[in-house]
Each structure stands twice: as C-alpha cells, then as structure tokens.
C-alpha positions as protocol buffer text, in pm:
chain_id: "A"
residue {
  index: 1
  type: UNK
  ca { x: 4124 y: -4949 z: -180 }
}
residue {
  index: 2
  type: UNK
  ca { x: 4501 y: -5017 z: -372 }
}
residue {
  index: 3
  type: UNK
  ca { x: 4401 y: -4746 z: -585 }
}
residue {
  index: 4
  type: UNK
  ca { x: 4255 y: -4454 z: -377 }
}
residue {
  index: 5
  type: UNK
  ca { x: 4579 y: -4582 z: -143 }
}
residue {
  index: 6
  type: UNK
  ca { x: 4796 y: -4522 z: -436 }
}
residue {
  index: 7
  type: UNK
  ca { x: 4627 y: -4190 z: -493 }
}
residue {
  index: 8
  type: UNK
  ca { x: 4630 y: -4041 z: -175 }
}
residue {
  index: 9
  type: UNK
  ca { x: 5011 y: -4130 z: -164 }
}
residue {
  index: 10
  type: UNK
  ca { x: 5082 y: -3984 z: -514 }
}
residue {
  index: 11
  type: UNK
  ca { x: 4851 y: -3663 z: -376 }
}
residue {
  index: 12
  type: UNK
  ca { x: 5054 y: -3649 z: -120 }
}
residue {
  index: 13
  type: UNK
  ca { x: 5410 y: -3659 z: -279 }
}
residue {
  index: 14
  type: UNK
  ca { x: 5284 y: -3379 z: -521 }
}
residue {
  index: 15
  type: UNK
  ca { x: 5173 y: -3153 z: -292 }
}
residue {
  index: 16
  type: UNK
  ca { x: 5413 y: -3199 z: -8 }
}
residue {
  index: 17
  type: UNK
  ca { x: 5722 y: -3080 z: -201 }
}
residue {
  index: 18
  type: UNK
  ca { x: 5484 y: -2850 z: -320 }
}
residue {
  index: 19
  type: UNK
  ca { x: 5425 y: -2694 z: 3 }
}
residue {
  index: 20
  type: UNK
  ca { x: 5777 y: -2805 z: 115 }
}
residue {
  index: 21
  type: UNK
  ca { x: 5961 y: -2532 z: -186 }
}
residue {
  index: 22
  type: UNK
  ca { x: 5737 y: -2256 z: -18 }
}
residue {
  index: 23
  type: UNK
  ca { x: 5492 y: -2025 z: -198 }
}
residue {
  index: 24
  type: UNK
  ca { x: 5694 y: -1893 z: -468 }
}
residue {
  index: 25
  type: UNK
  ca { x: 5881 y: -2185 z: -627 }
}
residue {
  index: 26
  type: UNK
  ca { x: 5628 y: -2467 z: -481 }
}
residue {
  index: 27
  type: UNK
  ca { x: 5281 y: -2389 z: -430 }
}
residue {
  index: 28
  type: UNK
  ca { x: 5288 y: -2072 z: -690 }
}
residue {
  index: 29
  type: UNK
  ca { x: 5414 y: -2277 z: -971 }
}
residue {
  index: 30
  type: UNK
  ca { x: 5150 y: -2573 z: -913 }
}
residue {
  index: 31
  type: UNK
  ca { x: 4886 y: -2331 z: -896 }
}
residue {
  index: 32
  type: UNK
  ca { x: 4993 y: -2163 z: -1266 }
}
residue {
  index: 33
  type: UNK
  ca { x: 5009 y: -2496 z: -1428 }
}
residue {
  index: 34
  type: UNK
  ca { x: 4673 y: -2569 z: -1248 }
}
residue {
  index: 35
  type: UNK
  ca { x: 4519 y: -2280 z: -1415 }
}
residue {
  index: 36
  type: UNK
  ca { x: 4695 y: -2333 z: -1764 }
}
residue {
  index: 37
  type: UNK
  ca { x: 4520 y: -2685 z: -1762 }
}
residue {
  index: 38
  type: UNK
  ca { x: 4206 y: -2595 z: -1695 }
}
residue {
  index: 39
  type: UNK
  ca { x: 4215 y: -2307 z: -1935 }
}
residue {
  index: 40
  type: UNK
  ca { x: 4297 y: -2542 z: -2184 }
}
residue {
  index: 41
  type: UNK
  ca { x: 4061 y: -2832 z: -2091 }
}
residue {
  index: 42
  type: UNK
  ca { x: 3761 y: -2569 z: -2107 }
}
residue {
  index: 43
  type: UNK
  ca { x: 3861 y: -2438 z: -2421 }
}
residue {
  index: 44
  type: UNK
  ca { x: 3906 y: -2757 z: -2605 }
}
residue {
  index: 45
  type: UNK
  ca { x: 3531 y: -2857 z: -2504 }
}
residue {
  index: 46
  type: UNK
  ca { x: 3367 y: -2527 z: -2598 }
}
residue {
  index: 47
  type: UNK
  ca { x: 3564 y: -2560 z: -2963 }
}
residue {
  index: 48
  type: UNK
  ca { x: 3496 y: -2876 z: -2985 }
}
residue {
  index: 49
  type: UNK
  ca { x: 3156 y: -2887 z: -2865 }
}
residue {
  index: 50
  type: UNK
  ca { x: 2833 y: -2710 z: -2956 }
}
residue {
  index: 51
  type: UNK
  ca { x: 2960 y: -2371 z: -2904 }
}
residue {
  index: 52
  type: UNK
  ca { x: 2644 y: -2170 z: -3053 }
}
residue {
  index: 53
  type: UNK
  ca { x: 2431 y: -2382 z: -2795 }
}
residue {
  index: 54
  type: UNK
  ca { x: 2626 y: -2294 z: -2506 }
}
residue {
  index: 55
  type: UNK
  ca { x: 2669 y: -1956 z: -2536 }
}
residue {
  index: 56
  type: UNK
  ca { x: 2287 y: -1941 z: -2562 }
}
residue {
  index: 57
  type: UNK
  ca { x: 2251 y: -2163 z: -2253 }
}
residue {
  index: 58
  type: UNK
  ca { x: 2505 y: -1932 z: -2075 }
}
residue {
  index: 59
  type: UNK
  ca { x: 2249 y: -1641 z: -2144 }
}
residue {
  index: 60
  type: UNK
  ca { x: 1933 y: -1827 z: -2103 }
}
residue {
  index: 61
  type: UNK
  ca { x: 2025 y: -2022 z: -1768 }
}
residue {
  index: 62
  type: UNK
  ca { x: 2179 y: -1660 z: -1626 }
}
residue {
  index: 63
  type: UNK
  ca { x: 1855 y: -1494 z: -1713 }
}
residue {
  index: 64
  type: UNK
  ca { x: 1681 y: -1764 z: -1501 }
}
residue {
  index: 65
  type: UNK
  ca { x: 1906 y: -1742 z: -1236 }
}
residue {
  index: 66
  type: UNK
  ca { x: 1856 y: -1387 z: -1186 }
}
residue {
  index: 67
  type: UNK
  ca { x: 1473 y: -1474 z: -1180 }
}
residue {
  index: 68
  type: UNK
  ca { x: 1523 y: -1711 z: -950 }
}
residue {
  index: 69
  type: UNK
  ca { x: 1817 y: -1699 z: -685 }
}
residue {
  index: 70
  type: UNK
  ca { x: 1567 y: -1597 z: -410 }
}
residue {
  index: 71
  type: UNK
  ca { x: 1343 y: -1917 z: -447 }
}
residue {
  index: 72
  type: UNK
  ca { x: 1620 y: -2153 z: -528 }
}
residue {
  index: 73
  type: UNK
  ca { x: 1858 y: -2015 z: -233 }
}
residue {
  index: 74
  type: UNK
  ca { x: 1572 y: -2062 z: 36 }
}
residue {
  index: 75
  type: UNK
  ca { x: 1405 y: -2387 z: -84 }
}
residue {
  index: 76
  type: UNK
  ca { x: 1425 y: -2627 z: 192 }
}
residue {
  index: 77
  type: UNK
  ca { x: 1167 y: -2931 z: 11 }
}
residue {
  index: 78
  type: UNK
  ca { x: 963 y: -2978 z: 303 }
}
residue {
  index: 79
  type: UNK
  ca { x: 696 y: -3172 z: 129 }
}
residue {
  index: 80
  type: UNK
  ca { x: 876 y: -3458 z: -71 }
}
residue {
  index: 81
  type: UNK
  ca { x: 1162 y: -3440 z: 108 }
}
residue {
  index: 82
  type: UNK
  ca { x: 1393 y: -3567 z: -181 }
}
residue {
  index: 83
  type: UNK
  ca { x: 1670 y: -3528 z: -24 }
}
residue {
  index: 84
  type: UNK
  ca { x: 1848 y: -3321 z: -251 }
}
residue {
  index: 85
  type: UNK
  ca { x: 1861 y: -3017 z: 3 }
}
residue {
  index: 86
  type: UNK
  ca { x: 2068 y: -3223 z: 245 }
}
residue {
  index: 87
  type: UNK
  ca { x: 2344 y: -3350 z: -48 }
}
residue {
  index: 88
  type: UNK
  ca { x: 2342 y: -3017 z: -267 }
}
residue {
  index: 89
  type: UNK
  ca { x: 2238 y: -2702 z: -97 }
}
residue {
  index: 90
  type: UNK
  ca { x: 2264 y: -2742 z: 240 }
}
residue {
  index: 91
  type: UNK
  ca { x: 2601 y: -2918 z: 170 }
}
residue {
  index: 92
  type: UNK
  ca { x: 2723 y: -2652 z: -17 }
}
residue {
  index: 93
  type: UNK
  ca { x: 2654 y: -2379 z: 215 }
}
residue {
  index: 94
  type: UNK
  ca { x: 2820 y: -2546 z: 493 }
}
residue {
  index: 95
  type: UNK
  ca { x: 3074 y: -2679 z: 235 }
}
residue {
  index: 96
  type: UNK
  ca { x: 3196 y: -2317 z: 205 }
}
residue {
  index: 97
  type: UNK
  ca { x: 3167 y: -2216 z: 548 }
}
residue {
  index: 98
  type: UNK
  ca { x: 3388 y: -2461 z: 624 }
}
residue {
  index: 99
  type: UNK
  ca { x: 3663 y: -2391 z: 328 }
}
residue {
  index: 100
  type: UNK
  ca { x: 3594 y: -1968 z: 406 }
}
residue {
  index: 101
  type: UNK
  ca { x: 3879 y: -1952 z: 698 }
}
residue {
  index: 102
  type: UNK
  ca { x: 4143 y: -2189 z: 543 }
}
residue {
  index: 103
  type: UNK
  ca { x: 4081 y: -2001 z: 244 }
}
residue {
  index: 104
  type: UNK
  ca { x: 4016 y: -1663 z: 321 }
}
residue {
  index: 105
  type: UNK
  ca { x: 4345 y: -1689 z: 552 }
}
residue {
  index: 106
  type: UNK
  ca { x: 4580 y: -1818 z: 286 }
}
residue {
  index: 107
  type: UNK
  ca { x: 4438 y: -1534 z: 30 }
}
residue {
  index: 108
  type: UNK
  ca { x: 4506 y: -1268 z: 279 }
}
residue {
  index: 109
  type: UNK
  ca { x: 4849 y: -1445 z: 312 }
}
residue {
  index: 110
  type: UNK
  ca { x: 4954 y: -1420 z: -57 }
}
residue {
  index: 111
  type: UNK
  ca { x: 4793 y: -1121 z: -110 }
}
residue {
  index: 112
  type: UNK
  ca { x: 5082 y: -912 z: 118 }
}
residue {
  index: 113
  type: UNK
  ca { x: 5099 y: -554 z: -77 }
}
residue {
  index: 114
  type: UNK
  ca { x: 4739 y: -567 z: -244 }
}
residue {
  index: 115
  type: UNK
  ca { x: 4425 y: -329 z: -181 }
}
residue {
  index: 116
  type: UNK
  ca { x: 4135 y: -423 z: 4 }
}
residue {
  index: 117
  type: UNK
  ca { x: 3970 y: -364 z: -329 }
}
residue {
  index: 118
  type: UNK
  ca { x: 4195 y: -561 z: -556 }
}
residue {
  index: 119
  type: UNK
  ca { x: 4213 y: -868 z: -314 }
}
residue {
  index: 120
  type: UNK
  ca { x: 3797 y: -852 z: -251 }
}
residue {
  index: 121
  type: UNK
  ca { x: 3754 y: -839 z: -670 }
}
residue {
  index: 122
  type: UNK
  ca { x: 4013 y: -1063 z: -725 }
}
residue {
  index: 123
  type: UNK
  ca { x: 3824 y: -1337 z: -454 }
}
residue {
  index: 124
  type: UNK
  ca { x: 3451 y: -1241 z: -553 }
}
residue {
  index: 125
  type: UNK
  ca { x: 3384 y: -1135 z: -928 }
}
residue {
  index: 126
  type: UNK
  ca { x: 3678 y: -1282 z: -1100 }
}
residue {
  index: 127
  type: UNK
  ca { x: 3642 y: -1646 z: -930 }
}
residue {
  index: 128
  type: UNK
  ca { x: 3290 y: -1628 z: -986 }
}
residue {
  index: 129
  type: UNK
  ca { x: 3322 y: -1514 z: -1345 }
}
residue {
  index: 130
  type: UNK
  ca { x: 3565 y: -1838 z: -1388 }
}
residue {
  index: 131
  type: UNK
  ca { x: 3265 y: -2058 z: -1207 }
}
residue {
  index: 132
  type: UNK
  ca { x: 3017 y: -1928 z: -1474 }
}
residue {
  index: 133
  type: UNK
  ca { x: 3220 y: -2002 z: -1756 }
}
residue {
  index: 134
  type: UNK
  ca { x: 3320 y: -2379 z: -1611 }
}
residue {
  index: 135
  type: UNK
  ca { x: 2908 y: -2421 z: -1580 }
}
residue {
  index: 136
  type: UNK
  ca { x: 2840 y: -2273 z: -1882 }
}
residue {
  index: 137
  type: UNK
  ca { x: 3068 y: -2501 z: -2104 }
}
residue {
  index: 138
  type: UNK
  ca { x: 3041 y: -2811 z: -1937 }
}
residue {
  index: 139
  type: UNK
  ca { x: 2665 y: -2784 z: -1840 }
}
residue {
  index: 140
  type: UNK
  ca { x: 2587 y: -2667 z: -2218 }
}
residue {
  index: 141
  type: UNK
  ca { x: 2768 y: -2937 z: -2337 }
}
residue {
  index: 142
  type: UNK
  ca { x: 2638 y: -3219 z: -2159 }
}
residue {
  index: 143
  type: UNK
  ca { x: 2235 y: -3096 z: -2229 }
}
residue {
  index: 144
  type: UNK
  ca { x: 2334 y: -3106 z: -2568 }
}
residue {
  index: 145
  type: UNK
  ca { x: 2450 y: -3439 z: -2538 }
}
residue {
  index: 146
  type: UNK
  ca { x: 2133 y: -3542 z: -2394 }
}
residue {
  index: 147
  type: UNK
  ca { x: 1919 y: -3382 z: -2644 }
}
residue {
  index: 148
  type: UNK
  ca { x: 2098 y: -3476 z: -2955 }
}
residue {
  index: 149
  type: UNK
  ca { x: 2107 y: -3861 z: -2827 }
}
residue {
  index: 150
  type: UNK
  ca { x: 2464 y: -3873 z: -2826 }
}
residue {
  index: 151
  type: UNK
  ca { x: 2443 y: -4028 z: -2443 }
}
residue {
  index: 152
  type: UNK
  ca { x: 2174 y: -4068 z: -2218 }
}
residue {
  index: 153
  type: UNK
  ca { x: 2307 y: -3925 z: -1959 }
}
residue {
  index: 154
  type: UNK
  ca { x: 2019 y: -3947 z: -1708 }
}
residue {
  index: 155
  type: UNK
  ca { x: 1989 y: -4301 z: -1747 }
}
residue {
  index: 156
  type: UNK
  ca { x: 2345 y: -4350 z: -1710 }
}
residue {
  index: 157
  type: UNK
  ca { x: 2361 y: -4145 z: -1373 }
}
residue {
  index: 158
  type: UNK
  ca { x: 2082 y: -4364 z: -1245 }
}
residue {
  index: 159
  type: UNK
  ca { x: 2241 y: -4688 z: -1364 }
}
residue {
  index: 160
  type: UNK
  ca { x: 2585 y: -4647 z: -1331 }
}
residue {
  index: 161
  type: UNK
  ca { x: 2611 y: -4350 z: -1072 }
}
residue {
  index: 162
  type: UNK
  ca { x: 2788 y: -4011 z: -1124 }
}
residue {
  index: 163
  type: UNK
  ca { x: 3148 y: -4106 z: -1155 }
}
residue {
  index: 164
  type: UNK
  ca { x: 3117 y: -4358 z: -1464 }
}
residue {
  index: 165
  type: UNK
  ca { x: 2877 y: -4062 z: -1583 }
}
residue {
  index: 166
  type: UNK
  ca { x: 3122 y: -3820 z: -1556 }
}
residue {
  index: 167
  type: UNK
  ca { x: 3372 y: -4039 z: -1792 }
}
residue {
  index: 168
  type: UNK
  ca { x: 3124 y: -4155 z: -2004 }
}
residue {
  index: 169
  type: UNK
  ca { x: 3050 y: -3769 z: -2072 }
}
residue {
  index: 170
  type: UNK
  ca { x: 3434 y: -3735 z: -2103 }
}
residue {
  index: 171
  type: UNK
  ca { x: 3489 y: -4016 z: -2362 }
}
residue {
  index: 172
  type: UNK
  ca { x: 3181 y: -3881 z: -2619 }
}
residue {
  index: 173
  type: UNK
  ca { x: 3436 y: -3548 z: -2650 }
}
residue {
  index: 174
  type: UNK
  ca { x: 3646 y: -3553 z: -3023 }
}
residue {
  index: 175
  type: UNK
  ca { x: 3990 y: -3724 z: -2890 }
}
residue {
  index: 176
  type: UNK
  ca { x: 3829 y: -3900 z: -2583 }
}
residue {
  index: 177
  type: UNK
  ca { x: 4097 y: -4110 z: -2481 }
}
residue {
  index: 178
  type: UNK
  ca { x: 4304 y: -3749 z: -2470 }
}
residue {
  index: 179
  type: UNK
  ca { x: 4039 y: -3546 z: -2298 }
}
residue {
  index: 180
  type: UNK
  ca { x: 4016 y: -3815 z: -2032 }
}
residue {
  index: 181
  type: UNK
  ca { x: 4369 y: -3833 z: -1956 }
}
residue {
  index: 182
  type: UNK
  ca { x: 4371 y: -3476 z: -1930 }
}
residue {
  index: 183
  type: UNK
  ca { x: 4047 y: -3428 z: -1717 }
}
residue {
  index: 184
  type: UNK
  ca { x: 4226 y: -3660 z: -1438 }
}
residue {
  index: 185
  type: UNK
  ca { x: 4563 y: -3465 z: -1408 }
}
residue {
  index: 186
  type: UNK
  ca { x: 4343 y: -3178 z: -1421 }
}
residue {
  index: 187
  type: UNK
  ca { x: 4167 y: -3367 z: -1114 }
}
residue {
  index: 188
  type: UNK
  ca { x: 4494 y: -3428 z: -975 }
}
residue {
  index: 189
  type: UNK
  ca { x: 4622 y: -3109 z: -983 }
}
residue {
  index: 190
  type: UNK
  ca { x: 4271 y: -2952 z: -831 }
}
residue {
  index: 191
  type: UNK
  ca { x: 4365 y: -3180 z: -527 }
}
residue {
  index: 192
  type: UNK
  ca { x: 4687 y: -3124 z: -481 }
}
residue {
  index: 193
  type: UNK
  ca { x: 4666 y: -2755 z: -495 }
}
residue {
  index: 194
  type: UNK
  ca { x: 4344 y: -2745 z: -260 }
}
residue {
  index: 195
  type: UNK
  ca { x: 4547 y: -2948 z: 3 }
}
residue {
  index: 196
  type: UNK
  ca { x: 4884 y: -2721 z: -105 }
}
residue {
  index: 197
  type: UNK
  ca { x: 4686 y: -2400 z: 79 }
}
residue {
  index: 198
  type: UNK
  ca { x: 4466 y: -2556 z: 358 }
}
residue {
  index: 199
  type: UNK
  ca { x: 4855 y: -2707 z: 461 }
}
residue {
  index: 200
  type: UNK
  ca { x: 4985 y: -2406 z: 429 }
}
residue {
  index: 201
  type: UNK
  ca { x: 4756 y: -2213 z: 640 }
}
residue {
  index: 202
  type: UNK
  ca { x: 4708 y: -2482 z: 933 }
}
residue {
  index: 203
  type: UNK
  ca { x: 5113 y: -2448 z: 981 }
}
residue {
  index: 204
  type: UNK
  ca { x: 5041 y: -2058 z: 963 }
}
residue {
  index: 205
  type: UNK
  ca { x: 4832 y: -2109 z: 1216 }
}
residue {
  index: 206
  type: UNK
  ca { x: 5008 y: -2324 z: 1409 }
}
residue {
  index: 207
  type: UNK
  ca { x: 5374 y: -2111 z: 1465 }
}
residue {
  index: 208
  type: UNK
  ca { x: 5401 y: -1841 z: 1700 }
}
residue {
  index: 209
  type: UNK
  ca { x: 5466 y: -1465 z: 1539 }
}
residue {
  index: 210
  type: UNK
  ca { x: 5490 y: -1544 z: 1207 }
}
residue {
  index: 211
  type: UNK
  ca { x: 5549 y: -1261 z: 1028 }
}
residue {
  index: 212
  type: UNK
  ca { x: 5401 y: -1141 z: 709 }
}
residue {
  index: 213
  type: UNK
  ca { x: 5686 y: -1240 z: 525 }
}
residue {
  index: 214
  type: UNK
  ca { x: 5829 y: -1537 z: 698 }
}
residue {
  index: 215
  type: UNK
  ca { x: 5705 y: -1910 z: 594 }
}
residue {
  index: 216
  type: UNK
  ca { x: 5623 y: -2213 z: 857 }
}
residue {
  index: 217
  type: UNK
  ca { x: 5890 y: -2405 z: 911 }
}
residue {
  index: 218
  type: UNK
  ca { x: 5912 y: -2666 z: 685 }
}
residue {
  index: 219
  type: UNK
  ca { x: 5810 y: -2994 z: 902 }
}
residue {
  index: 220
  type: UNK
  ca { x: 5556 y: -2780 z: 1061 }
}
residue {
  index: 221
  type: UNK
  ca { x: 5428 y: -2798 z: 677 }
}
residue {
  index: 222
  type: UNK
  ca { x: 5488 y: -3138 z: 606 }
}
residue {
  index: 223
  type: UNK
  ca { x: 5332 y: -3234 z: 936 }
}
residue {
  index: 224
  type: UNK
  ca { x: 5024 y: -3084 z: 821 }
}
residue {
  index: 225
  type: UNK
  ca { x: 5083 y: -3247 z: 486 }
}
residue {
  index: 226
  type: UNK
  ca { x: 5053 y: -3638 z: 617 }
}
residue {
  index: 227
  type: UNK
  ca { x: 4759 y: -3514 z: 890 }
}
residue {
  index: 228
  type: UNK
  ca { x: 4503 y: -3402 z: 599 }
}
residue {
  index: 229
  type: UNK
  ca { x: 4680 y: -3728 z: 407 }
}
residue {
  index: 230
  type: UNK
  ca { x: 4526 y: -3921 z: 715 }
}
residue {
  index: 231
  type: UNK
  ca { x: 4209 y: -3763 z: 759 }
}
residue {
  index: 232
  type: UNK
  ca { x: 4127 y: -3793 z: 344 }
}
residue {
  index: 233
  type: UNK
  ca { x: 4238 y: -4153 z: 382 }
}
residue {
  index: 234
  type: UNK
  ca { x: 3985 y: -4171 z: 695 }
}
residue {
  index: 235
  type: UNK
  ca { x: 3683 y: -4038 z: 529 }
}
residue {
  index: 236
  type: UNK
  ca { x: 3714 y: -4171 z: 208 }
}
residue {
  index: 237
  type: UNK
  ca { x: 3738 y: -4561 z: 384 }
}
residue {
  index: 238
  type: UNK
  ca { x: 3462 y: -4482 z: 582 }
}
residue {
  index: 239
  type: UNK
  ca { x: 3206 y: -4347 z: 386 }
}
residue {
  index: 240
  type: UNK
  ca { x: 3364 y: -4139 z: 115 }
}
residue {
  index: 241
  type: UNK
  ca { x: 3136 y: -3820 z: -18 }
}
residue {
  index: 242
  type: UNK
  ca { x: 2825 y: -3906 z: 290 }
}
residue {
  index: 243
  type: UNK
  ca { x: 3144 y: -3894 z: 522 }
}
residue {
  index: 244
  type: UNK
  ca { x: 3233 y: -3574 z: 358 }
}
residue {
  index: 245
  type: UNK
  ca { x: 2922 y: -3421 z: 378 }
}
residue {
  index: 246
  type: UNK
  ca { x: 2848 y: -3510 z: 751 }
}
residue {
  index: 247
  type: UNK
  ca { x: 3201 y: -3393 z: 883 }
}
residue {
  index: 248
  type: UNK
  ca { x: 3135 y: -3074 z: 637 }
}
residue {
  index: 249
  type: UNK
  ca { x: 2775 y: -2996 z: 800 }
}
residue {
  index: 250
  type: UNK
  ca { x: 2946 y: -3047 z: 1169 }
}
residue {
  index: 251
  type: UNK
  ca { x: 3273 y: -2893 z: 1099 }
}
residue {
  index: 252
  type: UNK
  ca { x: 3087 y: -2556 z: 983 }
}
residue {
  index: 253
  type: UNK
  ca { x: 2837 y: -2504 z: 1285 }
}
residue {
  index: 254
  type: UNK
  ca { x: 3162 y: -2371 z: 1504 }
}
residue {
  index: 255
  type: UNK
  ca { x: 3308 y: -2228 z: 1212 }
}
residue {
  index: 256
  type: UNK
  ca { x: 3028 y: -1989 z: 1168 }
}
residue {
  index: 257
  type: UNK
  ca { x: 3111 y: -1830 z: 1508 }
}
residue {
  index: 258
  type: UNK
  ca { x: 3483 y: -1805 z: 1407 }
}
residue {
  index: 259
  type: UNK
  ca { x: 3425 y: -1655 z: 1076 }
}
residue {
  index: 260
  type: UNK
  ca { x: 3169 y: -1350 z: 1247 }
}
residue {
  index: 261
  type: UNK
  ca { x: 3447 y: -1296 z: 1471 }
}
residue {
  index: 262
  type: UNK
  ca { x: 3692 y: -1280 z: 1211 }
}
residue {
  index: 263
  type: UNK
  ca { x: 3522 y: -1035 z: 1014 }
}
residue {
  index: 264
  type: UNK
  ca { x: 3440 y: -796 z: 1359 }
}
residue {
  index: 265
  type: UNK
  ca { x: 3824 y: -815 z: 1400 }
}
residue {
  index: 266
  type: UNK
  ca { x: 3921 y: -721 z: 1039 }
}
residue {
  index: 267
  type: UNK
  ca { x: 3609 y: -412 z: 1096 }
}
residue {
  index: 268
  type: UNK
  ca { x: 3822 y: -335 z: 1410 }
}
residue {
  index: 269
  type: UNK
  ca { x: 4151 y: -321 z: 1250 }
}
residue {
  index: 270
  type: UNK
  ca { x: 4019 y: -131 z: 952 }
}
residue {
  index: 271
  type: UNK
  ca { x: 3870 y: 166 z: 1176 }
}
residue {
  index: 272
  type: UNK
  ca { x: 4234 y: 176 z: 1384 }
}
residue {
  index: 273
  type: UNK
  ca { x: 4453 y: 196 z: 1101 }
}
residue {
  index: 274
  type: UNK
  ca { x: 4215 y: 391 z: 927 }
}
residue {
  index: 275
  type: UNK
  ca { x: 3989 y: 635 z: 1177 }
}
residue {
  index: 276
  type: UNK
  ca { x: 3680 y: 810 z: 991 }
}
residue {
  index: 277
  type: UNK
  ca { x: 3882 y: 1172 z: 967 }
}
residue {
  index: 278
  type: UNK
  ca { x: 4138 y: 996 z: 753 }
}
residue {
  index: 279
  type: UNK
  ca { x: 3945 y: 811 z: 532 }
}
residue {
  index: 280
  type: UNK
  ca { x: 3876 y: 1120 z: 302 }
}
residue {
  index: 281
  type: UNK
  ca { x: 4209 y: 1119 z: 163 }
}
residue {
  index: 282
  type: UNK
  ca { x: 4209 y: 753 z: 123 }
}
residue {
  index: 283
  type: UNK
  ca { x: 4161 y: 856 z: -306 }
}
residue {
  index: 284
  type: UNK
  ca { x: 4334 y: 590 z: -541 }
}
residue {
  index: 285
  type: UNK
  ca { x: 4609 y: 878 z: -607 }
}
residue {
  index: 286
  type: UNK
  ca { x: 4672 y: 898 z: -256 }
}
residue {
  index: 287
  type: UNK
  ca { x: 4698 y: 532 z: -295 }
}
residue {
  index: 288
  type: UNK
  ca { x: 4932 y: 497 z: -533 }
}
residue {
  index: 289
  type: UNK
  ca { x: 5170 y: 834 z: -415 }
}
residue {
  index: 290
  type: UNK
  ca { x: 5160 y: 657 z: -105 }
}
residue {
  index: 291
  type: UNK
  ca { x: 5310 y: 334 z: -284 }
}
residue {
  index: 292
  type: UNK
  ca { x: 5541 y: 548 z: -461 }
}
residue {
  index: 293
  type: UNK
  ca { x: 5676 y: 663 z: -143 }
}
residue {
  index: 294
  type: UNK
  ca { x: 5727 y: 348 z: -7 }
}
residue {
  index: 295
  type: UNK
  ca { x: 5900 y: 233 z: -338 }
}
C-alpha cells in the first residue's frame, strides 16, 4: 500500500504539471519523450534478442491472424467456460469503448488544422502498425525464451503470477538490471501520459464555450488531475485489475449510446459544412489551394 501510495502521488506530480504547462510545453513534451523511450526500449530487445525469430513470428502469427480474426473475435467459450472471455476479450472490447470518447475527444482536440483523412490514418493504421510491432518483438521474444529454456515462463506465470513474470522476462534481456529500470519509467511515463489526456479532456468537457484554441482553466485541470488520482487510488485498494475490469464492463454499456450519438453528430456536421453538390471539388488540390488561401 506505501508503495502504490507513493506511486500514485509521484503519477500524479508528473502529470499534473504536465497538464498544468498546457498542451504544447506540458503534455506535448511528455508525450515525445514517451515515444522516444519506447522506441528505444523496443529496439534494444529486437537487437538484442532473436531478431531472425521474430521477424518470422511477425509473419507467421499475422498470417494466422488473417485466418482467423472472425473465429477469435466472436468466440464466447460457452462450453468450458475458462474464463478467459470475461478477463481478455470481453474486457478489451469494453476496455476500448470506454477509453474511445476520452480519447477520440482529445485527438480531435490536438488535431485543430488536420484532414479528416490525416487525423483517421494517423488514429487507425499508424497506431495499429506501432501495436504490431510492440507484439511482434516482445511476443517473439518471450516464445523464444520459452523454447530455448532460457525461462519457463508458463510455469512462472502460474507460480508467481504475471507481474513477477513480466520482470523475470525483463531481467533474462543482455543488461537486465538496465532494461528493467528502463521498462518502469517507460511504465511511468505510459501512465502519466494516459492520465495527461483523459484530464485534459474531462476539463474540456467540463468549461462552457471553449474554443478551439483556448485551454481549461488551469484548476479546472488540476481538479481533474487529483479526481482520477482518487478514483486509481480507489480501485486499485479495492480490487486492483478485477476492480478495473468490472467498472470497465459497466462504465462502457452507457458509453456505447454516447459514442453512436457522437458519430451521428460528426455525420451531421460533415453533410452541413459539406452538402453532396460540394463535395466534388473537395480534390486534395482544392485542399491544399484552399490552405494556401487561408495562409
């Protein structure tokens, strides 16, 4: 409890002045470093890993998926029951449900003078391309581990459960006591930046005409900061992931509603600003002379 107290604090330091300096010289620059980390963390394992087997895992496994995504998205295990619809797939769907509005809002909030286009590619292909790679490395890497004896990891994960797995995994990497130090500010940093943009967007929400380029005020931010401080703290002492999982499944229900009406609104907006007999001329050079105007 001292340390996930500790945590939550430090969390909350870090991403409070984060969100307190705004987008550009707060939550912009934690973002960057957030990205330069990872990019480096991902690199060092696929170097310093088996980097012939995981680029044929990254082929195989995508091959399968393809062959697959129908079956696996609708399986539901309704004769053994293992459970592992309820903490995985299920989860996940309402997991992202839930995250799509906070999300979706703060994207089309830093996205101000961006295409349709460019903002949809940029939230689709190029974050899933990023999610491929992640699985790729780290999932090639730790079936190699397995295979080549290095650590059982499937006895570990039943023994020891899947945080000492994780750092166990961690620690067999060349420079362990490195790669571990720099897999938790990389955890860190993943937190802070999460809680950065859901804060963000709940003050959004929460001022009256806000313009497109006017902030929150700044204790409407923090205010937000120490409520999602609270609520983390909450779940976490009272059941930690389960609690996650069940406020996740209950949270997303309503959500779904929202989000349908969100996307009829942006359909609506779309066909005013831009009726069917002007769409012909909506050509990327009309685009761009159109910026150029503007400019």
């Amino acid at each position: 409890p001292v340390v996930m107290t500790g945590l939550l604090i430090a969390w909350t330091l870090v991403f409070g002045i984060s969100v307190y300096r705004g987008l550009a010289k707060g939550i912009k620059i934690l973002s960057n470093f957030n990205v330069i980390l990872a990019s480096i963390f991902i690199v060092l394992v696929f170097v310093m890993g088996p980097s012939i087997f995981i680029l044929k895992m990254f082929v195989n496994s995508g091959g399968q998926m393809m062959q697959n995504i129908i079956r696996l998205s609708t399986f539901m295990d309704p004769i053994k029951n293992t459970g592992f619809v309820e903490g995985w797939t299920v989860f996940y769907w309402a997991w992202y449900m839930g995250f799509a509005t906070a999300v979706g809002l703060f994207i089309g909030r830093i996205s101000k003078g961006r295409t349709v286009r460019e903002v949809v590619a940029g939230s689709t292909v190029a974050i899933s391309a990023c999610v491929f790679i992640i699985q790729a490395v780290f999932g090639g890497y730790v079936i190699d581990l397995q295979m080549s004896n290095g650590l059982d990891v499937a006895k570990t994960l039943t023994d020891l459960g899947q945080n000492t797995t994780v750092l166990e995994i961690i620690k067999s990497m060349p420079m362990g006591g490195f790669m571990v130090f720099l897999h938790t500010l990389l955890l860190f940093t993943f937190v802070a930046t999460s809680l950065d943009s859901t804060a963000f967007t709940c003050a959004s929400i929460a001022t009256v005409k806000l313009r497109g380029d006017e902030e929150p005020a700044t204790f409407n931010k923090l205010l937000w900061a120490v409520i999602l401080l609270i609520v983390a703290g909450t779940l976490a002492a009272i059941g930690g992931l389960s609690a996650i999982q069940v406020s996740s499944l209950v949270a997303s229900v309503p959500l779904m509603g929202i989000t349908l009406i969100l996307c009829l609104a942006l359909v609506k907006m779309l066909n005013k600003d831009f009726p069917v007999e002007k769409r012909e001329f909506l050509t990327i050079d009309y685009l761009k002379q159109q910026k150029e105007n503007l400019n």
